[in-house]
C-alpha positions in Angstrom: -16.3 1.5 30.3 -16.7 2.6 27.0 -19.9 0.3 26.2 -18.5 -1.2 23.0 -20.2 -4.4 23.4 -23.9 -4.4 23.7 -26.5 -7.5 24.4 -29.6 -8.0 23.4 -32.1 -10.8 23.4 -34.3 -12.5 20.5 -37.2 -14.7 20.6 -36.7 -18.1 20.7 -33.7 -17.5 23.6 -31.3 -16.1 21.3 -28.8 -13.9 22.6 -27.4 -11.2 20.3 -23.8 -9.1 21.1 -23.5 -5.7 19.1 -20.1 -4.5 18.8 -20.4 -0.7 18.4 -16.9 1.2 19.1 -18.2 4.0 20.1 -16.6 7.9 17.6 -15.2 5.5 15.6 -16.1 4.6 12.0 -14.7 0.8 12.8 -14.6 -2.1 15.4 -11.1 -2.6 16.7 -10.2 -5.5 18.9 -8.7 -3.3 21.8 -8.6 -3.9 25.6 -11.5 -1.9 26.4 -13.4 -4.1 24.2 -11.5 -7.5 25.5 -12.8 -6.0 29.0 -16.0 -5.5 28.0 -16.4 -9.1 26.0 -15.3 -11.0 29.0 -17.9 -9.8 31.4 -20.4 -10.1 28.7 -19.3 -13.8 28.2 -19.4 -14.0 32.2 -23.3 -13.1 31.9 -23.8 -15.7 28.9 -21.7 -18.8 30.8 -24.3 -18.2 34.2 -27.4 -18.7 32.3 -29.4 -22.0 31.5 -32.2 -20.5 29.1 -30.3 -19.9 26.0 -30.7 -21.6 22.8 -27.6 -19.6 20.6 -25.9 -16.6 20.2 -25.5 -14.7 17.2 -22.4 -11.8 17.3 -22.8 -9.2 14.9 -21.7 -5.3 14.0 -23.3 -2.2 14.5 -21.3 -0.6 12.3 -22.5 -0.1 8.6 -19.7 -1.6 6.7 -17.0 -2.7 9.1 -17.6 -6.2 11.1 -14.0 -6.2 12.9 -11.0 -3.8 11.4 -8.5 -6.5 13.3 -6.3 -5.5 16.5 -5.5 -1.8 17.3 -2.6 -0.8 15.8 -1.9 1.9 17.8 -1.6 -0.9 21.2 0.0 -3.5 18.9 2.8 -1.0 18.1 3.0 0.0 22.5 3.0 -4.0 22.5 5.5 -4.3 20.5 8.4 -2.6 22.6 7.4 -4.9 25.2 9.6 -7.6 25.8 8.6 -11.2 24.2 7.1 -12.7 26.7 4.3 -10.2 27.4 3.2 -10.8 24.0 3.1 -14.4 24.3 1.1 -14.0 27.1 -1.4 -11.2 25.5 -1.3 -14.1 22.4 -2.8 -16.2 25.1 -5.3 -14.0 26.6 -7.0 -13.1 23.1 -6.7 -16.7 22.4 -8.9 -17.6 25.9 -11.1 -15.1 25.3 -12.2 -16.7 21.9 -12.0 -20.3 23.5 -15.1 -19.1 25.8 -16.8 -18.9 22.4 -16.0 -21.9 20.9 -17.0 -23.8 24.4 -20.2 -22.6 24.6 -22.7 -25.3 24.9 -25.0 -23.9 22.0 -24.6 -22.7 18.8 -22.9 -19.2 18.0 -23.1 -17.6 14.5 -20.8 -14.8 13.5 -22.9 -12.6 11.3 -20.7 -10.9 9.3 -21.3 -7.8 7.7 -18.6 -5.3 5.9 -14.4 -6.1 7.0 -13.5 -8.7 8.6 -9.9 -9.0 9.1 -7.4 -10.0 11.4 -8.8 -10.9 14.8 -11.9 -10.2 14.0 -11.9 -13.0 11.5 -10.4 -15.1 14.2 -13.1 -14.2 16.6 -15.4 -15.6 13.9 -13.4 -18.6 13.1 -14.1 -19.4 16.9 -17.9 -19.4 16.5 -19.7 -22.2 14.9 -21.0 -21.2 11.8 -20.3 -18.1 9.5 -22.7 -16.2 8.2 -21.7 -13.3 5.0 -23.6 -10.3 3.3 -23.3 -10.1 0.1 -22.6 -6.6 0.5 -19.5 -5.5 -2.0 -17.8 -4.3 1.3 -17.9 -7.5 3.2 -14.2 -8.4 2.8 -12.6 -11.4 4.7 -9.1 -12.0 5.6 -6.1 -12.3 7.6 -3.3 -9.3 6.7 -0.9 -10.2 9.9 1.8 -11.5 8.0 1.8 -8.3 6.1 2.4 -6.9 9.1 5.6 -9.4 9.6 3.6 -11.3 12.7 1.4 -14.4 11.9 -2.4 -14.7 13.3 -1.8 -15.5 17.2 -5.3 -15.4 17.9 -5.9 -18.8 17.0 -6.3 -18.2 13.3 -3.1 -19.8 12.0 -4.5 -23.1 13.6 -8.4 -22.9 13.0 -8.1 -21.4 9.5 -6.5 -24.5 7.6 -8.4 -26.7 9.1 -11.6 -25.2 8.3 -11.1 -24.4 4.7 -7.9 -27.0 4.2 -4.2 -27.1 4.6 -3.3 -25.3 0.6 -6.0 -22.2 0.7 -5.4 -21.7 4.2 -2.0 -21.4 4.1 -2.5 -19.1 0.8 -4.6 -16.8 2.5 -2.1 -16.6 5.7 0.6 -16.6 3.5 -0.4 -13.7 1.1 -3.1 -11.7 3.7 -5.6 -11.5 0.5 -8.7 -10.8 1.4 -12.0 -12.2 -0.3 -15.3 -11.4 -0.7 -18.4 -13.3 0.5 -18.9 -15.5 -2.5 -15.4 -16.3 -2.0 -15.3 -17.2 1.4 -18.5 -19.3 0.8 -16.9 -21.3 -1.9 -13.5 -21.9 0.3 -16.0 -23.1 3.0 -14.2 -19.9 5.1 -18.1 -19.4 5.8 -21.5 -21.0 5.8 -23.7 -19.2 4.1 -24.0 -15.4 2.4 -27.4 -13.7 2.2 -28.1 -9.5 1.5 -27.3 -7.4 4.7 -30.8 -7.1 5.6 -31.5 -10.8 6.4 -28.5 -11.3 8.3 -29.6 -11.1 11.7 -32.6 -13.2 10.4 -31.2 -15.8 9.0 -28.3 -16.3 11.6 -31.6 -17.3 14.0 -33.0 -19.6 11.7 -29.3 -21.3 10.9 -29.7 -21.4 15.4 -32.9 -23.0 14.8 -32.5 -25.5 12.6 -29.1 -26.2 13.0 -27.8 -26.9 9.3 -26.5 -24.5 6.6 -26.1 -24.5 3.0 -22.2 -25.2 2.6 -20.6 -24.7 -1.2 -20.1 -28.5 -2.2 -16.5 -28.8 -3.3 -15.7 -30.4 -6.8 -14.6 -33.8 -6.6 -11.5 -33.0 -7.6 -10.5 -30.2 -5.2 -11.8 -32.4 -2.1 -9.3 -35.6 -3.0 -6.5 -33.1 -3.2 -7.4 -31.4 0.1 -7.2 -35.3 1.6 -3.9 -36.1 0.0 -2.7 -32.8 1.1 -3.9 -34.2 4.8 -1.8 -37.0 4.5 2.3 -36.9 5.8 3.5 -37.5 2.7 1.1 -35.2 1.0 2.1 -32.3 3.4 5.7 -33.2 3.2 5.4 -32.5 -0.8 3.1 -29.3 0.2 6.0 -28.0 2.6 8.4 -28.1 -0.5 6.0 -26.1 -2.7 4.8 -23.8 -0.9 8.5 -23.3 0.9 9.3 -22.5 -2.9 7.0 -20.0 -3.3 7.3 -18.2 -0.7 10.8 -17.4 -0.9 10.3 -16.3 -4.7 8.0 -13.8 -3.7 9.7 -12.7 -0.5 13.7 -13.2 -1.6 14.1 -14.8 2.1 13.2 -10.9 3.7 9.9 -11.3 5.5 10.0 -14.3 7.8 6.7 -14.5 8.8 5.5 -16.7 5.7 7.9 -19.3 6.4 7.2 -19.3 9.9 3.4 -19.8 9.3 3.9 -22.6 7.6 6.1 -24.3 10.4 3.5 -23.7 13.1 0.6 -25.0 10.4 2.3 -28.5 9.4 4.1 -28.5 13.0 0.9 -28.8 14.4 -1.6 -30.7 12.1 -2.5 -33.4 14.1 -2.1 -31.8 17.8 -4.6 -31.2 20.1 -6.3 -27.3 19.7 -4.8 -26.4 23.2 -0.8 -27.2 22.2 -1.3 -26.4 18.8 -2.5 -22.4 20.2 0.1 -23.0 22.2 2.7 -23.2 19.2 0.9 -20.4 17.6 1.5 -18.3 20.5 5.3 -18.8 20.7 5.8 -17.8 16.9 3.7 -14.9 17.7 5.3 -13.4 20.1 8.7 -14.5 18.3 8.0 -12.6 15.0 6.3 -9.4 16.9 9.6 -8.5 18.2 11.8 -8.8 15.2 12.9 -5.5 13.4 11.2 -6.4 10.2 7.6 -6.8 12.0 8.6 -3.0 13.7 8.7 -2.2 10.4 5.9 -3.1 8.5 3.8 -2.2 11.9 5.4 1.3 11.3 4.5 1.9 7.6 1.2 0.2 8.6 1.2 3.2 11.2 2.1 5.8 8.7 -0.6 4.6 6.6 -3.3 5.1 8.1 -2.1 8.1 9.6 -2.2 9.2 6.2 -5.7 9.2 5.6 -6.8 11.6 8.6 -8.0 14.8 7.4 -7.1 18.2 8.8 -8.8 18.9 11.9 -11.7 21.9 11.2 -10.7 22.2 7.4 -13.3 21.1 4.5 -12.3 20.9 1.0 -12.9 24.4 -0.8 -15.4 23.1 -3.5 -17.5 19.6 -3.4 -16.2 18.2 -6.7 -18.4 16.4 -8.6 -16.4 17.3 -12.8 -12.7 16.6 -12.7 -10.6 17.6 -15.5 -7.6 16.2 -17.2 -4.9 18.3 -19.9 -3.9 15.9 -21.8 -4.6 12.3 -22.9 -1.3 10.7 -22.5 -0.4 7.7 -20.3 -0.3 10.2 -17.4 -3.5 11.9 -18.3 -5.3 8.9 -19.4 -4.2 7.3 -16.2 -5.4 10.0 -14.2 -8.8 10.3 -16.3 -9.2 6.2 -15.7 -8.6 6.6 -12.1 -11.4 9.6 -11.6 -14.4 8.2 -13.3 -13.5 5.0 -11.8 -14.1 6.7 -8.7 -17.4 8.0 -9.6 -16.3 11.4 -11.7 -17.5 13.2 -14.2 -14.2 13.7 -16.1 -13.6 15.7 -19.2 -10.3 15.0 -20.9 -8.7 17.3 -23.2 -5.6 17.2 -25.8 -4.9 19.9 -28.2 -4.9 16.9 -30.8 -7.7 14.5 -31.7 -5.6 11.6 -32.2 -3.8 11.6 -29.2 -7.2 12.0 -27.8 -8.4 9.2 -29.3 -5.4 6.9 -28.4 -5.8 8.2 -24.5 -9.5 7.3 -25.0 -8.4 3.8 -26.3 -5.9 3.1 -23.5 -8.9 4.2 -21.2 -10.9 1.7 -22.3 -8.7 -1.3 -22.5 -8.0 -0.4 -18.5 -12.0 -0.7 -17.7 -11.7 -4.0 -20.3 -9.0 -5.4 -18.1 -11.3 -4.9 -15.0 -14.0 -6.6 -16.3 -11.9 -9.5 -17.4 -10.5 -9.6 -13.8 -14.0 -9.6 -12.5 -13.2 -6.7 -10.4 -16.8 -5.1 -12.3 -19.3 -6.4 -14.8 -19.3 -4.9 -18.3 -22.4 -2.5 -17.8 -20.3 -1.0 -14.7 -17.3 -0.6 -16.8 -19.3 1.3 -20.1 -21.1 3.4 -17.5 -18.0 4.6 -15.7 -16.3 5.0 -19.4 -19.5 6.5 -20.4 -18.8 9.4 -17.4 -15.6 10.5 -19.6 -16.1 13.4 -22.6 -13.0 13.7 -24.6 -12.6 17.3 -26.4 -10.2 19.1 -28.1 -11.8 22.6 -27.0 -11.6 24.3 -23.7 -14.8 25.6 -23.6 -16.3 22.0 -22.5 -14.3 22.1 -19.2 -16.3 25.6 -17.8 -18.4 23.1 -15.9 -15.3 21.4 -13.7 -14.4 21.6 -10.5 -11.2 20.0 -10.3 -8.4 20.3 -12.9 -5.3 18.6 -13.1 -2.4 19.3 -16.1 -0.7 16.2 -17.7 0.9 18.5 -20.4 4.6 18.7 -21.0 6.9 19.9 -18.1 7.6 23.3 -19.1 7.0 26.0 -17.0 5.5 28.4 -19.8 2.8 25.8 -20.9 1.7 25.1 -17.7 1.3 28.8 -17.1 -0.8 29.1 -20.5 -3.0 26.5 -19.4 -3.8 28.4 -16.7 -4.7 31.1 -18.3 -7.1 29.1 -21.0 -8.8 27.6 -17.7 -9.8 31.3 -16.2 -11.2 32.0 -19.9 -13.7 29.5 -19.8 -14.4 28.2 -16.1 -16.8 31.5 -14.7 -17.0 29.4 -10.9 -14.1 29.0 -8.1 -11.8 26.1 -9.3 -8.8 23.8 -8.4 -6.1 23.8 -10.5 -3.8 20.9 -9.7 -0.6 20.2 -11.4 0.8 16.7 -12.1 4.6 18.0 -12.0 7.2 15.6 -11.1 9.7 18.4 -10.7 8.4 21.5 -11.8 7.6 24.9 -8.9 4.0 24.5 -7.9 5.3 28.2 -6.4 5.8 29.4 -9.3 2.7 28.0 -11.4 0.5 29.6 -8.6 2.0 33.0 -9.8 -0.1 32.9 -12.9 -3.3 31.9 -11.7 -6.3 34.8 -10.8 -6.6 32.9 -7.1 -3.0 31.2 -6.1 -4.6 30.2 -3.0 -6.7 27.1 -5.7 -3.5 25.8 -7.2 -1.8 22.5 -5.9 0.1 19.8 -7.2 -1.0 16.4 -7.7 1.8 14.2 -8.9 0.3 10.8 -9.6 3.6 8.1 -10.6 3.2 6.0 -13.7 1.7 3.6 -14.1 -1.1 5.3 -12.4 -3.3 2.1 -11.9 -0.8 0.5 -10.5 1.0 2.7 -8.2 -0.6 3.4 -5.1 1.1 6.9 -3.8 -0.1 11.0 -4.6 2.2 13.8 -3.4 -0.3 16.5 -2.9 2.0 19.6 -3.0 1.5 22.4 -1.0 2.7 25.9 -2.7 3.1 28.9 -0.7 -0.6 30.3 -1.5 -2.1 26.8 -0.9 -5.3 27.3 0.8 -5.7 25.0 3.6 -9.3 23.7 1.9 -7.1 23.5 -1.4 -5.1 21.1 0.3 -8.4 19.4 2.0 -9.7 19.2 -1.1 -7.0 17.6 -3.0 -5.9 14.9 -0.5 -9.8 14.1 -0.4 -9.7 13.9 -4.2 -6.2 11.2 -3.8 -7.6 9.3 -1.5 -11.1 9.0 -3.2 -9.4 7.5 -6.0 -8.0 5.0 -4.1 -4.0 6.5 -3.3 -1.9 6.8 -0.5 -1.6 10.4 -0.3 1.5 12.1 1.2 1.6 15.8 1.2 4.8 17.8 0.9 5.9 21.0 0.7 7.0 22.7 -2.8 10.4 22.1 -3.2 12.8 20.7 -6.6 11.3 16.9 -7.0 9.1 17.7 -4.1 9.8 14.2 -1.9 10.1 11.1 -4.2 11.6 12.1 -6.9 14.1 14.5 -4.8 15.2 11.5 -2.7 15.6 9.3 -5.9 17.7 11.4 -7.6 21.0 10.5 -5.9 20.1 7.4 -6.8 19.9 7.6 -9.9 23.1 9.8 -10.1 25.1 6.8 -8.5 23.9 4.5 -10.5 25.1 6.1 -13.4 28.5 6.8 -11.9 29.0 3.0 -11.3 28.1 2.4 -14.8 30.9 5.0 -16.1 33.3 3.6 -13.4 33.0 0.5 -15.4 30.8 -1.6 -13.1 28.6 -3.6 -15.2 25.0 -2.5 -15.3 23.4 -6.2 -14.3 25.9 -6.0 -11.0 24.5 -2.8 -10.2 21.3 -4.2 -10.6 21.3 -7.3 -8.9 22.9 -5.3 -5.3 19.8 -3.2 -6.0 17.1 -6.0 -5.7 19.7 -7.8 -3.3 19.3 -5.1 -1.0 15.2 -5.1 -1.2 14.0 -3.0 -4.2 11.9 -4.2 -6.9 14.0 -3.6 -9.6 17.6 -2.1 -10.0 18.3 1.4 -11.1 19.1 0.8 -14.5 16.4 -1.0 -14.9 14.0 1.4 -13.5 15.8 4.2 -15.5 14.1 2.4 -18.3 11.2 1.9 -16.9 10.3 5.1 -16.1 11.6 7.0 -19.4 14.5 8.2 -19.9 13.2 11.8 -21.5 11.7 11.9 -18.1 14.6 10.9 -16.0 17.2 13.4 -18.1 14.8 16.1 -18.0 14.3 15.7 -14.1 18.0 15.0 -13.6 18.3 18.8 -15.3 15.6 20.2 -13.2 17.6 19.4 -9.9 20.9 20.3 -11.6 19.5 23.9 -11.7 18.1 23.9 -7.9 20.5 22.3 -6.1 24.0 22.6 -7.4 26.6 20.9 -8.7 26.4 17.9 -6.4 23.4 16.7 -8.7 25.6 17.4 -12.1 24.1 15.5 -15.0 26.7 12.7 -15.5 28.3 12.2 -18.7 26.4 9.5 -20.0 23.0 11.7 -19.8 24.1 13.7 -22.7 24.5 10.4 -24.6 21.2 9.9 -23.7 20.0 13.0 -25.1 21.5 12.8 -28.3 20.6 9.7 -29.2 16.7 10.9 -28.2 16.9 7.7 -26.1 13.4 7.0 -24.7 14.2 3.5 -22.2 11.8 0.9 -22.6 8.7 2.6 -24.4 11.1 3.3 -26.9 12.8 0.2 -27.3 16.0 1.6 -26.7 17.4 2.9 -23.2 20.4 1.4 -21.1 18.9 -1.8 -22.0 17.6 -3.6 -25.7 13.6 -4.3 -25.8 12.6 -6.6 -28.1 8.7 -6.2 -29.5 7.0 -7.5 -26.3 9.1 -5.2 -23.9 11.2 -7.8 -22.7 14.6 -7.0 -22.1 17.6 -7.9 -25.1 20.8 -6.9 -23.9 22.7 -4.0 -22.7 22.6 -1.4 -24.8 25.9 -0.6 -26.9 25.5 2.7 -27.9 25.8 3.1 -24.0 28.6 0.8 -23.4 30.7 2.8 -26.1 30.2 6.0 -23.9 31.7 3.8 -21.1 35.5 4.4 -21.3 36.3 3.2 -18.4 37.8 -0.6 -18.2 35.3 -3.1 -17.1 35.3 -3.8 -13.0 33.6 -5.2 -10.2 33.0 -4.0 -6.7 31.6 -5.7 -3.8 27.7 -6.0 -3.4 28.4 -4.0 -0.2 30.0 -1.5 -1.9 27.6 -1.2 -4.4 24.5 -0.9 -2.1 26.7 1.8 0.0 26.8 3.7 -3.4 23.3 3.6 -4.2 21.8 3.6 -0.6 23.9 6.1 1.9 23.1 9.4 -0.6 19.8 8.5 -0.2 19.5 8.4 3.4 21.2 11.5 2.7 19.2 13.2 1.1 15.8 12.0 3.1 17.5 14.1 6.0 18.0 17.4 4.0 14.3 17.3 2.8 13.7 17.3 6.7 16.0 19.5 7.3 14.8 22.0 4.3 11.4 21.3 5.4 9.9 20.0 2.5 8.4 17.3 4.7 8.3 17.1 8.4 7.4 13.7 9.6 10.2 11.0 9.0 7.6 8.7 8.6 5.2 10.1 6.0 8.8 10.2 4.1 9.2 6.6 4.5 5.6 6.0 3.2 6.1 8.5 0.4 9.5 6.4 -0.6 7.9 2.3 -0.3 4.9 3.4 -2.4 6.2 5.7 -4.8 9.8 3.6 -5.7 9.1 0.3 -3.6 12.0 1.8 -1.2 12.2 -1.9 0.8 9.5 -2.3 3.5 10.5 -4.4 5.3 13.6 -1.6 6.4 11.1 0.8 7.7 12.0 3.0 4.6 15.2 5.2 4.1 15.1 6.6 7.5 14.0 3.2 8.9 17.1 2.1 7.2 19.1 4.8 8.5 17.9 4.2 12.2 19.0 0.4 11.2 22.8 1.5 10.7 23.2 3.7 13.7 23.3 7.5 13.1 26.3 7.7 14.1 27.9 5.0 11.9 26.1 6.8 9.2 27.7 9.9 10.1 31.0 8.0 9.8 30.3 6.3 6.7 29.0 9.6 4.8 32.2 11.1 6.0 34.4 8.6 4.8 32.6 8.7 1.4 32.2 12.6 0.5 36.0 12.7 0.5 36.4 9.6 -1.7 33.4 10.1 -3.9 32.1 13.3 -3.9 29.4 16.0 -2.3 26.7 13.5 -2.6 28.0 11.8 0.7 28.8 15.2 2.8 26.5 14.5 5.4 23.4 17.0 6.2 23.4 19.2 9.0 20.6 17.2 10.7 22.3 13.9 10.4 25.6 15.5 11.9 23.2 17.2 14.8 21.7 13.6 15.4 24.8 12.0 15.4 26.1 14.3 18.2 23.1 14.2 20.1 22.8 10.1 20.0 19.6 10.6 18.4 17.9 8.6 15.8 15.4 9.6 12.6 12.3 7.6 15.1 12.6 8.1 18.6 
């Protein structure tokens, strides 16, 4: 056996089970340790001479990371009724806790999520550190399943039918304080007194519980009522759908089994739960989002043997605009020295002043007090001379996508910086090949492409040129991930992953428009189809100097297929900007908020005004996509179909709950793909002749996943 669980005995006749996965930075509820737990439980339920039991971690910041992903995706391609029945089994293993004749405290120290939290809900009382990594929650409906370890059941009741549900519902986690004022546990107390105290709670027997406001308790009874949870069904149906547009069922579903079974006895109710479990683990959306959870985590394993090149402890940043600022926020929020430069002081003071209302917003969203916030601000030296930056590390370019600037930059860096450096480039579209070119040592220079906004968007192509040292690499996906994103490295290529794959896109979008499709139909088959906001929309959004000069940039590398549609030289000349500006495809009024379609655009629009199917639009926008996914596989410029998929959810919100573009593509069938492409290049253009590899895959019966 792997000895995962240990057991120990305190005075007084306390017994005391460590979970400790053994190589493994976290706990994960796996069959090993279900193995393990049962004969331990085996050895508690014989003896007569114990007063309690207290479970706790032996890891430093991790409790219980949930189920192991890696058997709940081998579960999943099971049929249905093994996973109701492995719903069961966790569920009677976590009964034997709850029917022990003594008390049992869950001391509960760093993550605790998914089953581990269900574990705990099983246990009598709850015990928190107050230790800023003690997180508690239940994620499984992100995951497109609902808690089938009795969680979905035990968690309403315990903290009431409206939080409860919220917490299923959205899979937020909260901290200790948190939990304690939801009643979700006991008591909190600093991680060194945890084991303590959990004996004395054994002891005595009573814990200090949050009192609920008055207020808060009546509604929790009403809510208890039928007629009160008849009116909470209609809300909170409501809700869910507005967040969710009817695509992830496992909300809805959570909050059938929780009113279904209110007033049931534990063992049907867990018998309810089971059923939905093992219902929603099956469906293609759960697949899915189990997938990209996959994918995820995948992510953040670091190449086997390879440290970074240089243990940064200065980053700096060229340039103070929204990008740079962004990227400046980001690194001394992490704990960075950062020195940001801009060849002009009041663009360095405007970046400066963006920087600080970001740490301001923090504060005021309690995420950190206002001494954390002017100490981490504090960390960043703005200068308009390059001589400050010989100390850093770490520099990444936000300057203006041309080639020859970023190549002088360069060149200013190796004046003043006298040590071994990364130079990292925050190009959407520009050759990280051919930046490398001018630098002393091509082997330091990478690309970093952050996407804007950068504290809101989770993903960072780390971009591998040529020359890329393997500890460049190291080093910059360590840097990513440090500053809390997704990182996803490609290979140097035009638009590099995201951008390359959204281009099509884009392109389409535009054609529609000058076919005479109206831009709010184009739109609305976008979110329809599961994107957070349309093309047009998100041309606006993103810039459209940006989008035009990108759209160019791929013009020049990959042929005619991407020609710039008419309409971008309207663009162009009328130095339209999108949203920032005021004026794109759309009107802005003062506050941003959108005023109308633009008319300067619909006068460039000769053709008559027409509609098309939503089908027809989403085979527009979608299918050139897919396509071009498969030749960035095919090129090489990524090789795993899932970190492509990841790359395309968090850097454009590509639909989840598809799987991605190529989870999408697996969705239709290659070979009705094939088909369809066909079909489509000979109507509308070389955007839809299929790639080699789709054709290959096609022929073969093989699909993007096997």
């Amino acid at each position: 056996m792997a000895n995962i669980v240990k057991l120990s005995m305190l005075d007084g006749g306390i017994a005391l089970i460590t979970i400790d996965t053994p190589n493994s930075k976290l706990n994960v509820l796996s069959e090993d340790f279900f193995a393990e737990f049962a004969a331990t439980l085996d050895g508690l339920e014989a003896r007569k001479d114990l007063n309690g039991l207290i479970i706790a971690s032996g890891k430093e910041d991790n409790f219980f990371a949930g189920a192991d992903v890696k058997q709940i995706r081998e579960l999943q391609k099971q049929p249905a009724h093994l996973i109701y029945e492995a719903s069961k089994a966790g569920k009677a293993a976590f009964n034997r806790i709850a029917q022990l004749p003594y008390p049992t405290v869950a001391a509960i120290n760093g993550t605790c999520l998914g089953g581990g939290l269900e574990l705990s809900l099983a246990c009598k009382y709850r015990l928190a550190s107050t230790s800023p990594k003690t997180q508690l929650g239940l994620p499984e409906t992100q995951l497109g399943f609902l808690p089938g370890w009795g969680g979905t059941i035990r968690l309403p009741r315990l903290i009431g039918l409206q939080q409860g549900f919220t917490l299923i519902s959205t899979g937020n986690k909260v901290d200790a304080h948190k939990a304690w004022k939801l009643g979700l546990v006991d008591e909190t107390t600093a991680p060194a007194d945890l084991i303590k105290r959990a004996s004395e709670i054994i002891r005595v027997g009573r814990v200090n519980r949050f009192k609920k406001p008055i207020k808060v308790a009546t509604t929790e009874k009403l809510l208890e009522t039928k007629p009160g949870r008849a009116i909470f069904q209609k809300m909170a149906t409501g809700q869910v759908m507005a967040a969710t547009k009817g695509k992830y069922p496992a909300p809805l579903e959570a909050l059938k089994v929780i009113l279904a079974t209110w007033n049931m006895p534990m063992d049907k109710a867990f018998e309810v739960e089971s059923q939905a479990f093992a219902k929603l683990a099956v469906t293609p959306v759960s697949r899915a989002l189990v997938g990209i959870f996959f994918a995820d985590t995948e992510s953040k394993k670091m190449p086997e043997g390879v440290k970074p090149s240089i243990d940064v402890k200065t980053v700096g940043v060229l340039g103070a605009g929204v990008m740079g600022g962004g990227i400046a926020q980001a690194a001394a929020y992490a704990g960075y020295k950062v020195v940001l430069k801009d060849v002009e002081q009041g663009a360095l003071d405007k970046g400066m002043a963006n920087i600080k209302a970001l740490f301001d917003g923090l504060v005021q969203k309690r995420k950190m007090s206002q001494a954390e916030a002017d100490m981490k601000f504090g960390a960043i030296t703005a200068t308009i001379n390059y001589g400050d930056m010989a100390d850093c590390d770490l520099v990444i370019e936000a300057v203006v996508e041309k080639m020859a600037v970023k190549k002088a930059v360069i060149a200013e860096l190796e004046k003043v910086i006298a040590k071994p450096f990364v130079f990292a480039s925050n190009t959407s579209s520009l050759s990280v090949d051919e930046m490398a070119k001018a630098a002393k040592n091509p082997a330091n220079v990478v690309g970093l492409h952050f996407f804007n906004p950068v504290h809101k968007m989770k993903l960072v192509e780390v971009v591998a040129a040529d020359t890329t040292s393997n500890e460049t690499l190291a080093l910059a996906k360590a840097f990513g991930m440090k500053v809390g994103k997704t990182t996803v490295v490609t290979n140097d290529g035009p638009g590099f992953v995201v951008n390359r794959v959204l281009a099509p896109y884009m392109k389409e979008a535009i054609l529609l428009l000058e076919a005479g499709v109206p831009a709010e139909e184009i739109d609305k088959a976008a979110t329809k189809f599961g994107m957070p906001m349309g093309p047009i929309a998100l041309l606006d959004e993103v810039g459209l100097d940006i989008v035009t000069h990108v759209i160019n940039v791929m013009h020049a590398a990959l042929g005619e297929r991407l020609a710039p549609p008419a309409i971008v030289s309207t663009i162009q000349q009328l130095k339209l900007l999108g949203k920032k500006g005021g004026k794109g495809m759309y009107l802005y009024d003062e506050k941003g908020k959108r005023a109308g379609f633009n008319p300067d655009i619909q006068a460039a629009i000769k053709a008559p005004a027409r509609s098309m199917t939503v089908n027809a639009i989403q085979d527009r926008l979608f299918l050139p996509m897919v396509n071009e996914a498969a030749l960035c596989l095919q090129e090489g410029i990524i090789t795993d179909p899932s970190q492509l998929d990841l790359a395309m959810i968090f850097g454009t919100g590509f639909a989840p709950f598809l799987g991605g573009v190529l989870g999408y593509a697996d969705s239709i069938g290659i070979k009705t793909l094939h088909q369809r492409l066909e079909h489509m290049s000979k109507v509308n253009g070389d955007n839809y002749k299929p790639a080699q590899l789709i054709i290959d895959k096609a022929a073969k019966g093989e699909a993007f996943y096997s």
